[in-house]
N, C-alpha and C positions, 0 to 999 in steps of 0.2 A: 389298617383302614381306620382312621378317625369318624365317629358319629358324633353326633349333639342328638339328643333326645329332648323334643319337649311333651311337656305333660301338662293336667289340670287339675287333676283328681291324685289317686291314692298309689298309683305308678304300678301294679302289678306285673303289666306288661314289664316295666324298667328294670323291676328286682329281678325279674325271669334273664333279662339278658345281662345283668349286673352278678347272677351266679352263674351264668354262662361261660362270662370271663376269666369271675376269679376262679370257676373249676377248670380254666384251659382248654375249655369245649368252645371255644367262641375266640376264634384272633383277631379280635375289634378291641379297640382303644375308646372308651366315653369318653370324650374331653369335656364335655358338661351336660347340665342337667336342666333346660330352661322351662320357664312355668310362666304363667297367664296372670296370675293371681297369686299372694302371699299365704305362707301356710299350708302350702300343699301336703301332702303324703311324700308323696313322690320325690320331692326338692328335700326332704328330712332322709327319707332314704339314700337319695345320692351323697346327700352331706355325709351320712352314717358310713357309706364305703369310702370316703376321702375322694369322689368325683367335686368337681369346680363346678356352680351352680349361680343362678342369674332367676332374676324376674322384672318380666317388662308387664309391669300391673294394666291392665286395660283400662280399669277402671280411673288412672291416674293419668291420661292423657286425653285432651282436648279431641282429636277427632281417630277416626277409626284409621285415616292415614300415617298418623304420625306415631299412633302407637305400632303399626306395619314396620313404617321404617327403622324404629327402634330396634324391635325385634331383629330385623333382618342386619342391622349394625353387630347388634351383639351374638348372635348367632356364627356369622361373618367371622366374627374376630378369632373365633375358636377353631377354623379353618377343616371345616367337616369335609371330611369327603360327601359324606351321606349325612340327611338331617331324618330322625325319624318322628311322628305324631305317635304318641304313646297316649292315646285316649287326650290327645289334645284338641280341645272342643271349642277352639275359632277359625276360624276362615283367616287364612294367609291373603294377601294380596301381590299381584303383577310381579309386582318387584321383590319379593321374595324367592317367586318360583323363579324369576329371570337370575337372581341370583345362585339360586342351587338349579338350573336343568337338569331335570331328570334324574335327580339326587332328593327329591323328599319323599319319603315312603308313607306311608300309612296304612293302619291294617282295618277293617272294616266287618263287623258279625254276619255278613251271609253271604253267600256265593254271587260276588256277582255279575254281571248287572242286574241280577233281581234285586228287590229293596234296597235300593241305596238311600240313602239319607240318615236322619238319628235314629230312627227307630225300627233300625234295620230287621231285629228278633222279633217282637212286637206284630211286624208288618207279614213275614213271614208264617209265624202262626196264626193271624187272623186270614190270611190267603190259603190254610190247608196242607202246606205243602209237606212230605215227608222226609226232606233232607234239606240241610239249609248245612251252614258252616261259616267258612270265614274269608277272605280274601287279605293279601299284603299285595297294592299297588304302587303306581309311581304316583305321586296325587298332581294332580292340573288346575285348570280353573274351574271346571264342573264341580258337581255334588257326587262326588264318588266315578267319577267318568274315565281317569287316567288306566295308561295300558297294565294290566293286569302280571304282576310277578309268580303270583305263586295262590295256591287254593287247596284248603282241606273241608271233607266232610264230613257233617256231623247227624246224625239220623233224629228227630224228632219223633220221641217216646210218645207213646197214650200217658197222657195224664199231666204235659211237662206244662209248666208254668213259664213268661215270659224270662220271670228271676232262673227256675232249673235248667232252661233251653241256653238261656247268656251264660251260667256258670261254668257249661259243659264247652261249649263256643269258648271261650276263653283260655280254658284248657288247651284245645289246637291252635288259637292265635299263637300263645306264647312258643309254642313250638313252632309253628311252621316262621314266626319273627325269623328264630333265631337261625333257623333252617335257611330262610333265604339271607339274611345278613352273613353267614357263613359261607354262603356260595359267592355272595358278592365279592368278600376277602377274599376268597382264595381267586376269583377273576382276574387275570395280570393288567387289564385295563382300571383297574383301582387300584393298581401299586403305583401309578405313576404319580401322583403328588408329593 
């Protein structure tokens, strides 16, 4: 099974599944590493394991469509089975998703459909709750709305800060990623490409 991962930030998610593979716990192929913005973390660490990497700069394209369709060319070219958002922090458009159906995943800090949005952790501890966690979805055009793959939780301590509650959350993302990306491969309806 072929992925494209893109990212925005410092890739932690990426390296989790990047030792995944090369410890043979993970029979997923990265074929590239794509990013939003130059300088990433994330695009220096795919570079660093010898993954193929890309940047379609947002900030370097005239309208919010044209930088979509860029993205979704080069994405495209790399012929992913599955595309995943590794803490990739823009909003895809139409034709992105029409290009991967039900092929882009994303993972998300809390159980949900509770707080969805950016501030998922944030949202969660100011609502009380005693267990939040994490979600990996199919992503749609909503704000966190696509049908749900997979969910761990994670129990919100006396004392936890929005930084110690996300740290701990991040912990089960990276697992449960790599846990669902694994069941995906071994699925016989992803060998077919």
């Amino acid at each position: 099974m072929r992925i494209v991962v893109l990212v925005s930030g410092s890739g932690s998610n990426l390296q989790a599944v990047i030792d995944a593979v090369q410890d043979g716990d993970l029979p997923v192929e990265i074929a590239a590493v794509g990013a939003d913005r130059p300088d990433t973390y994330g695009v220096e660490r795919a570079a660093a394991a010898g993954i193929p990497t890309f940047v379609v700069d947002f900030k370097s394209h005239a309208s919010r469509a044209e930088w979509n369709a860029e993205l979704t060319a080069q994405t495209a070219g790399f012929e992913p089975d599955y595309v995943i958002s590794s803490g990739f922090m823009r909003i895809v458009d139409q034709r992105f998703l029409d290009r991967f159906p039900n092929r882009y995943l994303n993972t998300h800090p809390a159980l949900l459909p509770s707080f969805p949005g950016a501030h998922g952790v944030r949202d969660a501890l100011a609502y009380g709750v005693k267990i939040t966690g994490c979600t990996v979805m199919i992503a749609d055009a909503g704000i966190d709305t696509g049908p749900i793959l997979a969910q761990a939780a994670v129990p919100v301590l006396e004392g936890d800060t929005e930084e110690t509650l996300h740290e701990r959350i991040k912990v089960q993302e990276r697992l449960l990623l790599i846990e669902t990306l694994r069941e995906l491969a071994l699925t016989p309806s992803t060998q077919q490409r």
